[in-house]
LUMKOLTI-646680 format. One record per residue (C-alpha): residue in one letter; y, z, x. Coordinates in steps of 0.02 Angstrom, whole numbers, plus 32768, in hexadecimal, padded with zeros to 4 digits. Each point is the difference from the previous one (the first is absolute). Layout:
BEGIN
   aa      v      w      u
    A      Y      Z      X
...
END
This chain:
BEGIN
   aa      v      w      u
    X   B05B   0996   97BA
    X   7FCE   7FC3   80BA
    X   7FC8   807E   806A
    X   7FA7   7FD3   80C9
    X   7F3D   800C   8001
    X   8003   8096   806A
    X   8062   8051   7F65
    X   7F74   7FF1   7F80
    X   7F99   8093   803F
    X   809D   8077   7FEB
    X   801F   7FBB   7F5E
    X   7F45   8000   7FC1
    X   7FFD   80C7   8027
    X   80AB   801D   7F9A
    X   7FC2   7FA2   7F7E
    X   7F53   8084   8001
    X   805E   8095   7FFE
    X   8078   7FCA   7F86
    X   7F6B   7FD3   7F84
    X   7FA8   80A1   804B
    X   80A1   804F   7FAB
    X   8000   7FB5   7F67
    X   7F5C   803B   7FDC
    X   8008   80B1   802B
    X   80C1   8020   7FAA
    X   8056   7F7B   7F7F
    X   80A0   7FC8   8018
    X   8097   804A   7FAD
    X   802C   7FBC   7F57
    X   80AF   7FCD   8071
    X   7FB1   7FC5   8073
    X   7FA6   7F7F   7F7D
    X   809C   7FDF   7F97
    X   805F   7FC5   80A4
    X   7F75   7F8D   8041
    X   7FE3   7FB7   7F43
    X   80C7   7FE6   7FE8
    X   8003   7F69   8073
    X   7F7D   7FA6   7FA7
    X   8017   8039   7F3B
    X   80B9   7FB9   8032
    X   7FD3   7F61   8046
    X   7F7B   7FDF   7F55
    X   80A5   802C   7F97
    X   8078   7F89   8060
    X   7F6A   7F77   8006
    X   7FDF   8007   7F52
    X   80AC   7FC3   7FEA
    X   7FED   7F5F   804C
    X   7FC4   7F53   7FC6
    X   7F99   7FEB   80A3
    X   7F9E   80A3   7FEB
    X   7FDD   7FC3   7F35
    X   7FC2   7F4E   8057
    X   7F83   8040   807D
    X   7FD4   809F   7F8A
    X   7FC2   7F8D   7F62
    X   7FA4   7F80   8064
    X   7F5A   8055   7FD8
    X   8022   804D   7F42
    X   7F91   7F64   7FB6
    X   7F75   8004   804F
    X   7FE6   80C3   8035
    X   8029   8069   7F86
    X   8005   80A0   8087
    X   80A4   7FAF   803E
    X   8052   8025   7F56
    X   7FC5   80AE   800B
    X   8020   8023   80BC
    X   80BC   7FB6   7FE5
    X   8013   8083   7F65
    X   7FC8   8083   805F
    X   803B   7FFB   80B3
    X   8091   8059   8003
    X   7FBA   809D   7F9B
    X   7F5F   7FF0   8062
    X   8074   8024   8095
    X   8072   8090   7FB0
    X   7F65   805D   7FDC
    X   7FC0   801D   8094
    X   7FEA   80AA   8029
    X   7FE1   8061   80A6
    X   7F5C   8036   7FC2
    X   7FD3   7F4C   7FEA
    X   8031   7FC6   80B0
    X   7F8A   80A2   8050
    X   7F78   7FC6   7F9C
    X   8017   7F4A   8042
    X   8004   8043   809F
    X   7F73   8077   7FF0
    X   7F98   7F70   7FB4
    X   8023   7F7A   8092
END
């Protein structure tokens, strides 16, 4: 996204009150099922592909937390929680 210098100020102070937001009140467990969909999709349909398997593997040999992080991703992602994103945002 490009936005004009004079923009960033604006967009700085939404960006404050949104996390401001999070903090005090989590968001709806809608709310966190519509913004995961796009990506728990896009994992599926990438999974699927020869290209994805290519770059994915590179690193299996040598660093054994690839293995585990490939295994894991796409549950890591479906169990995210509200609670978990207010704590994030409580925390930093």
């Amino acid at each position: 996204v490009e936005a004009p210098p004079a923009a960033l100020p604006k967009f700085l102070a939404d960006a404050q009150a949104i996390a401001d937001d999070l903090r005090k009140t989590p968001v709806t467990a809608d709310e966190l099922q519509r913004a995961l969909k796009p990506t728990v999709e896009r994992i599926q349909r990438d999974r699927t592909t020869n290209g994805w398997w290519i770059g994915s593997l590179g690193g299996i040999q040598t660093d054994p937390r690839v293995l585990a992080a490939l295994q894991t991703q796409l549950r890591d992602y479906q169990a995210v929680t509200p609670a978990d994103l207010q704590r994030a945002a409580q925390k930093y």
